[in-house]
C-alpha positions as CSV (number, residue, x, y, z in Angstrom):
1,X,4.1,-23.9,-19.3
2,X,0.8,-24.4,-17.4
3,X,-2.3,-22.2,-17.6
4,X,-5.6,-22.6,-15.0
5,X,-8.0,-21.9,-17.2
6,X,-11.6,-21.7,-16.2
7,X,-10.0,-23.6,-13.2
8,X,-8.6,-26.5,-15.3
9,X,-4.9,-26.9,-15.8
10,X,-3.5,-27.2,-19.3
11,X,0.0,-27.5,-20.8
12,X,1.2,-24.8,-23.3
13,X,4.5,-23.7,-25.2
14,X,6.2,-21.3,-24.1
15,X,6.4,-17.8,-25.5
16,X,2.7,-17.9,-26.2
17,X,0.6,-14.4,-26.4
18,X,-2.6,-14.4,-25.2
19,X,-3.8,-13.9,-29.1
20,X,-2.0,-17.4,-30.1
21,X,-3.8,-18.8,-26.9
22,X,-7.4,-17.5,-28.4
23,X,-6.2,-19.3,-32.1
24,X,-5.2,-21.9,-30.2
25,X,-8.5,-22.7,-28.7
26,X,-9.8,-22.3,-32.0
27,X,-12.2,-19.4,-30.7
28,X,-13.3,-16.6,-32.7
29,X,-11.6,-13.2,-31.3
30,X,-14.6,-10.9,-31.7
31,X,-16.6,-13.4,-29.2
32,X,-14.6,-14.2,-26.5
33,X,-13.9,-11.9,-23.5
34,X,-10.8,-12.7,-21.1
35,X,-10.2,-12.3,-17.3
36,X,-5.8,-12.3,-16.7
37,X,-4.8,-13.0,-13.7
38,X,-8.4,-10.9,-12.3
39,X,-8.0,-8.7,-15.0
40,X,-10.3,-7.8,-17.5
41,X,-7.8,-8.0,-21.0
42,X,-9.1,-5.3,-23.7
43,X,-8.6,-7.3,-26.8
44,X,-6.2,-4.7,-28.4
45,X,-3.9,-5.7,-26.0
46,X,-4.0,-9.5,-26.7
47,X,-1.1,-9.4,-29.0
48,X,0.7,-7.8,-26.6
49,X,-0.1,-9.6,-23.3
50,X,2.4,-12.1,-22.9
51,X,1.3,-15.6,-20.5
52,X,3.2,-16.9,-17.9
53,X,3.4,-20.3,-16.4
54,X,0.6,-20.4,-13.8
55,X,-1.4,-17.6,-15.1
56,X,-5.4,-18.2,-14.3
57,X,-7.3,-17.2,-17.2
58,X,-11.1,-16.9,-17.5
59,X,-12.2,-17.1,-21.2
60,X,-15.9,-16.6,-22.0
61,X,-17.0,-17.2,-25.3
62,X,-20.5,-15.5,-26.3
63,X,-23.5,-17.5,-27.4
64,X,-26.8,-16.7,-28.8
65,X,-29.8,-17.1,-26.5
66,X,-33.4,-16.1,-25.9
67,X,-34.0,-12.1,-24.7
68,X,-37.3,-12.3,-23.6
69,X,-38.8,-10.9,-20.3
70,X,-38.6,-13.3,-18.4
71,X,-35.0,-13.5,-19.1
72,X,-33.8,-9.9,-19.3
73,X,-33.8,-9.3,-16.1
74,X,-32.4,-12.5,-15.2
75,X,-29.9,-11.5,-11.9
76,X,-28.0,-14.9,-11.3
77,X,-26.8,-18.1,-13.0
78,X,-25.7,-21.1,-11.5
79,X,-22.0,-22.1,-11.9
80,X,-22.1,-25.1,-13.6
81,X,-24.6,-23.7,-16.4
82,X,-24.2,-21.8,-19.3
83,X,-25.3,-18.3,-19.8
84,X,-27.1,-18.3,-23.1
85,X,-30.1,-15.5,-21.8
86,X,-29.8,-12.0,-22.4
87,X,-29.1,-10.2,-18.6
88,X,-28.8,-6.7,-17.6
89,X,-25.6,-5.4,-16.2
90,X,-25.7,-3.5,-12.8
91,X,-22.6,-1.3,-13.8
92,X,-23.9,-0.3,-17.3
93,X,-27.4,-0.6,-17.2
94,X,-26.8,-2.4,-21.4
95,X,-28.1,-5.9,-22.1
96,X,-26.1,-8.5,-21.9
97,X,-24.9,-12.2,-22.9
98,X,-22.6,-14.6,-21.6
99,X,-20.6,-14.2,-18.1
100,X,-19.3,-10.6,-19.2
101,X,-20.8,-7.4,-20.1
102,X,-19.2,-6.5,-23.9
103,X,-20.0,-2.6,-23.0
104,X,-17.9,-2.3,-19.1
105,X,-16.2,-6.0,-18.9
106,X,-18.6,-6.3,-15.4
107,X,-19.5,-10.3,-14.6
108,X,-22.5,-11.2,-14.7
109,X,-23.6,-12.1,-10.7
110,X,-23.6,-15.9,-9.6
111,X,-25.3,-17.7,-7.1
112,X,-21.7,-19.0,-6.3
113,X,-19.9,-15.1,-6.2
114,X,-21.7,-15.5,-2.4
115,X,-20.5,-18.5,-0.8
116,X,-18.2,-18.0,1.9
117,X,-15.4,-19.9,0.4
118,X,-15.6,-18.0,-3.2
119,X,-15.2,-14.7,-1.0
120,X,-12.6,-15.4,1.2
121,X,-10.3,-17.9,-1.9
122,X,-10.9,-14.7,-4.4
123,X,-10.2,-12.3,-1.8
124,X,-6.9,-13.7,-0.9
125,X,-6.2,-13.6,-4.6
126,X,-6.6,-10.7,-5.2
127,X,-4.3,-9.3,-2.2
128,X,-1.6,-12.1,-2.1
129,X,-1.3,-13.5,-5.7
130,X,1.9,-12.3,-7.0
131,X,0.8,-10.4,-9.7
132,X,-1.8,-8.1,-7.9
133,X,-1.7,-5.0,-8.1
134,X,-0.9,-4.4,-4.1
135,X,1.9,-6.8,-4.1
136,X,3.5,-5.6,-7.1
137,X,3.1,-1.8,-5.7
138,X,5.2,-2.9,-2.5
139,X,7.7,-4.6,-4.5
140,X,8.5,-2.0,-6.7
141,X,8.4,0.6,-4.3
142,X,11.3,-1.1,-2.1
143,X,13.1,-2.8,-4.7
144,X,13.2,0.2,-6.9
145,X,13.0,3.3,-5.8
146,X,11.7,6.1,-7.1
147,X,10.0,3.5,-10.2
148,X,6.8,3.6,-8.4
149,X,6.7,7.8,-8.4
150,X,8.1,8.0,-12.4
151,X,5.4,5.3,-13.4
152,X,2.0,7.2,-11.3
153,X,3.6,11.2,-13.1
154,X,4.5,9.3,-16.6
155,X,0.6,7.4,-16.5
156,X,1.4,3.8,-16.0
157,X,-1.4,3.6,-12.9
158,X,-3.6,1.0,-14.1
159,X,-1.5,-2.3,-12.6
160,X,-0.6,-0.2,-9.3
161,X,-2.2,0.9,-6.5
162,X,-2.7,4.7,-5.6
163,X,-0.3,7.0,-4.2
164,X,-2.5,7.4,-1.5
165,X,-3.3,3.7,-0.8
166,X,0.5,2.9,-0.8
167,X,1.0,5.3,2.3
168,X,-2.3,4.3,4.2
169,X,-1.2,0.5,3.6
170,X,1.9,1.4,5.1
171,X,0.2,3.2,8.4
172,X,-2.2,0.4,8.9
173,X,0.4,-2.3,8.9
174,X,2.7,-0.2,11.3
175,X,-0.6,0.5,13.6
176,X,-1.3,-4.0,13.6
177,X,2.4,-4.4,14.2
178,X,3.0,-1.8,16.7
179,X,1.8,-3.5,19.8
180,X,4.0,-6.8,19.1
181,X,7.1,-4.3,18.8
182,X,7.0,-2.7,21.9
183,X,8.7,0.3,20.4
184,X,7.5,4.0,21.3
185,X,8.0,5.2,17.8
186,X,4.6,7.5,16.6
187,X,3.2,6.7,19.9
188,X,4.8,8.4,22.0
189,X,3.2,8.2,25.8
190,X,3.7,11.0,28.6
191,X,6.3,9.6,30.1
192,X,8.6,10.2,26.9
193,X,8.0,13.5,26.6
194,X,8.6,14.1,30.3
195,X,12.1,12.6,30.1
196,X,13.4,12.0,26.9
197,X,12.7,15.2,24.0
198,X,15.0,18.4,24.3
199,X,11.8,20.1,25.3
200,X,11.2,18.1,28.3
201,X,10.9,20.4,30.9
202,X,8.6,22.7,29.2
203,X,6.6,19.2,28.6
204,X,6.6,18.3,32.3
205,X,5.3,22.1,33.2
206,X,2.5,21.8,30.4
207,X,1.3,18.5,31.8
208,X,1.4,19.5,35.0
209,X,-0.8,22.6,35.0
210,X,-2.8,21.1,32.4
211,X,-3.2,17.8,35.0
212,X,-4.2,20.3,38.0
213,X,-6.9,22.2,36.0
214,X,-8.4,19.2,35.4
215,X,-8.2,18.4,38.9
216,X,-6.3,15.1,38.0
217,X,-3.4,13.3,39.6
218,X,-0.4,13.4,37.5
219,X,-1.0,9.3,37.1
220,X,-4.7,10.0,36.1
221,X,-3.6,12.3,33.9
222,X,-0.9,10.4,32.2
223,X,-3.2,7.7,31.9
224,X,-5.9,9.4,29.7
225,X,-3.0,10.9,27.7
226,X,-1.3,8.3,26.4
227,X,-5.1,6.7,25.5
228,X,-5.7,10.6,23.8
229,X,-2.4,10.1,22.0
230,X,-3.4,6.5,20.5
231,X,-6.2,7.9,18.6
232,X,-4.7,11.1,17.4
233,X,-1.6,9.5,16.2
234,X,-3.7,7.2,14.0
235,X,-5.6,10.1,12.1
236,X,-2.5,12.5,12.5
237,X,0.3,10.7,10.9
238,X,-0.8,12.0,7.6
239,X,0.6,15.7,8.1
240,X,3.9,14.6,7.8
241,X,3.4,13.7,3.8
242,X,2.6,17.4,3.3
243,X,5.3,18.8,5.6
244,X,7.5,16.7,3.6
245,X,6.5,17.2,0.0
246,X,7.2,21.5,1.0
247,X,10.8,20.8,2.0
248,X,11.2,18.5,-1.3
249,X,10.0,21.7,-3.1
250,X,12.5,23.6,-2.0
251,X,15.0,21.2,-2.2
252,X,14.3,20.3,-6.1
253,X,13.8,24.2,-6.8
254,X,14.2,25.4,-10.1
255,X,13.2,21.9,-11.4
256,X,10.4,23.0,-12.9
257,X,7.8,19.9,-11.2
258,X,4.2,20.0,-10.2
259,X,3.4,20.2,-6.5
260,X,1.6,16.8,-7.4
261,X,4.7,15.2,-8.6
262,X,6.6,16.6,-5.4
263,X,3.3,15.0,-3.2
264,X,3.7,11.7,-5.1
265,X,7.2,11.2,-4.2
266,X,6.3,12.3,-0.6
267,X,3.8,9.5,-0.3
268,X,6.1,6.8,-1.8
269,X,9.1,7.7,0.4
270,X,7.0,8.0,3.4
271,X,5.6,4.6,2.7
272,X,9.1,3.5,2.8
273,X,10.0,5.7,6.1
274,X,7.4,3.6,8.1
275,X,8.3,0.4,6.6
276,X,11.9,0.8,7.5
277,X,12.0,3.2,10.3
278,X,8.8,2.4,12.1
279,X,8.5,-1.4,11.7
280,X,11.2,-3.3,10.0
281,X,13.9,-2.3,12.0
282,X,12.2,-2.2,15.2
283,X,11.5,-5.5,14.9
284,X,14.6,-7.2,13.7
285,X,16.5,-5.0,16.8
286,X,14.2,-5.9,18.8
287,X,14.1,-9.8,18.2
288,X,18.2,-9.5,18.1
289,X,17.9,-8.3,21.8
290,X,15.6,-11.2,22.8
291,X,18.3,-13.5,21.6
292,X,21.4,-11.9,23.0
293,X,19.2,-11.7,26.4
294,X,19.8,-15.7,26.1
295,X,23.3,-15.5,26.1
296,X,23.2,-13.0,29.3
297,X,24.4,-10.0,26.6
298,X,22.1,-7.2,27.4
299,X,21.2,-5.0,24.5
300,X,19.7,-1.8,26.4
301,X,16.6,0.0,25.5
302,X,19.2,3.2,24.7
303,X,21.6,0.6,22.3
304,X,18.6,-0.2,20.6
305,X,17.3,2.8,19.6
306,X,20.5,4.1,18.8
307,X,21.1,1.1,16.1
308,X,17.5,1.9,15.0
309,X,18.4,5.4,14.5
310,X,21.7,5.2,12.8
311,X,20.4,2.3,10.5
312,X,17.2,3.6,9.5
313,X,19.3,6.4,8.8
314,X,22.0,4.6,6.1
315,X,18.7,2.7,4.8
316,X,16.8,5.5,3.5
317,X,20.1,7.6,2.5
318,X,20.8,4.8,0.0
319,X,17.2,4.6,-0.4
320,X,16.6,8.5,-0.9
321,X,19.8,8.7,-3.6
322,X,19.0,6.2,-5.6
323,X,14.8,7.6,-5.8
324,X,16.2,11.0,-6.5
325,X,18.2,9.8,-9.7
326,X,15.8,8.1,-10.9
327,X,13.0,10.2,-10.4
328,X,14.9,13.7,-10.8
329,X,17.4,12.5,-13.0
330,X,20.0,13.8,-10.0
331,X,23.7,13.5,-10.6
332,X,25.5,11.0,-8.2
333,X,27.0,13.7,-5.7
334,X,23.9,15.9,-5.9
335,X,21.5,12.8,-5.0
336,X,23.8,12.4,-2.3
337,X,23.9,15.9,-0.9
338,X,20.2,16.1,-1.2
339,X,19.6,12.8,0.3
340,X,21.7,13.9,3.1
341,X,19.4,17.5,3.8
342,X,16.1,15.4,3.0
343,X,16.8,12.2,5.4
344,X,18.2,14.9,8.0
345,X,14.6,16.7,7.2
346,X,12.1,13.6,7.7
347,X,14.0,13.5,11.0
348,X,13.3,16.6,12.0
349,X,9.4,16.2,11.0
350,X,9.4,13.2,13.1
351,X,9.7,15.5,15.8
352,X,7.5,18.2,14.9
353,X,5.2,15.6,14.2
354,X,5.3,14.6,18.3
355,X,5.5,18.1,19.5
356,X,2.4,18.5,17.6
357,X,0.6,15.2,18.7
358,X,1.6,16.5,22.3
359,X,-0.2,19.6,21.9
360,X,-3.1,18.5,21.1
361,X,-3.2,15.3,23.0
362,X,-3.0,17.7,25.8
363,X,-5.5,20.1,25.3
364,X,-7.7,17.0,23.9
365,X,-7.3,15.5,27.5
């Protein structure tokens, strides 16, 4: 296999631990600190870590040097030098020698961290390299389900991301991808309400006063709506996780789980909800209908959204089972009754989710 290490590329058995690698070198163990992969490796878990062909390692082995005052506070080294002087660490505040601090595992700060290519090459490492945390999050979260939730409540967090982060992720990418779908979907603008919920009229009569006490055409009015609606939906979104985590509560009564665990799952499932529902689907429909529109086949607006619907739907039931039984330790046909009620719920939050964007769009107007 071939490991990059300190950027050079060198051939290795197979099977080798990252321990063998360190013998191999012919380093001494209690003197070497090692970045994985943009991981900082504690050295009781060398044994352990197993290396994988095209792995980038960074291994730093400590050297005496001067500590004098001139050197102590010494903030920067050049790349192609070695760091013999003492330095101080910014995270830890202890003294320091070589590229890492032994006390937090912080780097000591080069000249070359700043350069505009170092930035932008190690940022895109660390989102799209395969074994980062984000990318590994998303992959087990929709390859998996329900792995992501069991790993964060059993304390395996360190190689994903948060809870939290996994849903927000989710919400930006479906707010950067919204405009090229040209779906409604958590946007919903006046005109939708007006036509197309079971609470229309009441929506039309709302809008209308609303529009005349403002002393605005119903065109004006619509206008700074839908622009209203933009921005709440953004910050809004969220309300749905907790909505969703009460009805999982009482769904999984008697199970004897945490609220937390129960918010957890919420956020994960969620995640999947807008990656599915909200922009996955949307934009394979969507695309399908561009290409049928070739052949003179029209694929409606109504179609669409009705294959949207129904698929989404079958998605995150198979989806939803398969997370419960893993995460609940549901048997088969009680997954699937419960998957039933709780896809059937995240529905109906969608829509209390709009009538409550409508609200206050409307009063924000």
């Amino acid at each position: 296999m071939i490991l990059i290490i300190n950027g050079d590329s060198r051939e290795f058995p197979n099977g080798l631990t990252l321990s063998a690698l360190i013998a191999q070198l012919g380093m001494k163990a209690d003197r070497v600190a090692v970045e994985l992969n943009l991981e900082i490796v504690p050295r009781d878990k060398w044994q352990a870590t197993q290396l994988k062909d095209t792995d980038r390692l960074e291994i730093v082995h400590f050297v005496g040097g001067g500590s004098g005052p001139e050197n102590a506070l010494r903030p920067r080294y050049n790349a192609d030098e070695n760091i013999e002087a003492a330095w101080i660490c910014a995270s830890c505040s202890l003294e320091a020698k070589g590229r890492f601090c032994s006390g937090c595992g912080e780097k000591c700060p080069s000249v070359h961290d700043l350069s505009i290519t170092h930035l932008l090459s190690h940022a895109g490492e660390t989102l799209f390299h395969w074994d980062s945390k984000l990318l590994l999050s998303f992959r087990v979260l929709l390859s998996r389900p329900g792995l992501l939730s069991s790993e964060y409540v059993a304390g395996r967090r360190k190689p994903y991301v948060h809870p939290f982060q996994v849903f927000f992720i989710a919400n930006l990418l479906y707010f950067l991808i919204f405009p090229l779908i040209g779906w409604t979907g958590l946007k919903t603008p006046l005109k939708i309400y007006e036509t197309m919920q079971s609470y229309s009229t009441w929506a039309t009569r709302m809008a209308t006063h609303r529009a005349a006490v403002k002393g605005m055409t119903m065109a004006e009015f619509g206008q700074r709506f839908d622009h209203v609606m933009e921005l709440q939906a953004k910050s809004m979104v969220l309300i749905m996780v907790p909505i969703f985590a009460l009805a999982l509560a009482a769904v999984q009564w008697g199970k004897g789980r945490y609220a937390g665990e129960h918010l957890v799952f919420s956020l994960h499932y969620m995640a999947v909800w807008l990656l599915i529902y909200m922009i996955g689907l949307p934009t394979l429909v969507r695309q399908i209908g561009l290409l049928l529109k070739r052949w003179s086949i029209f694929f409606t607006n109504g179609a669409q959204n009705r294959t949207i619907f129904f698929v989404a739907g079958a998605l995150l039931l198979g989806y939803m089972v398969v997370a419960l039984r893993r995460f609940y330790h549901e048997r088969l046909f009680a997954a699937l009754i419960k998957g039933v009620v709780l896809v059937w719920i995240s529905a109906q939050i969608l829509e209390l989710y709009r009538l409550i964007l409508f609200v206050t769009a409307l009063y924000s107007v």
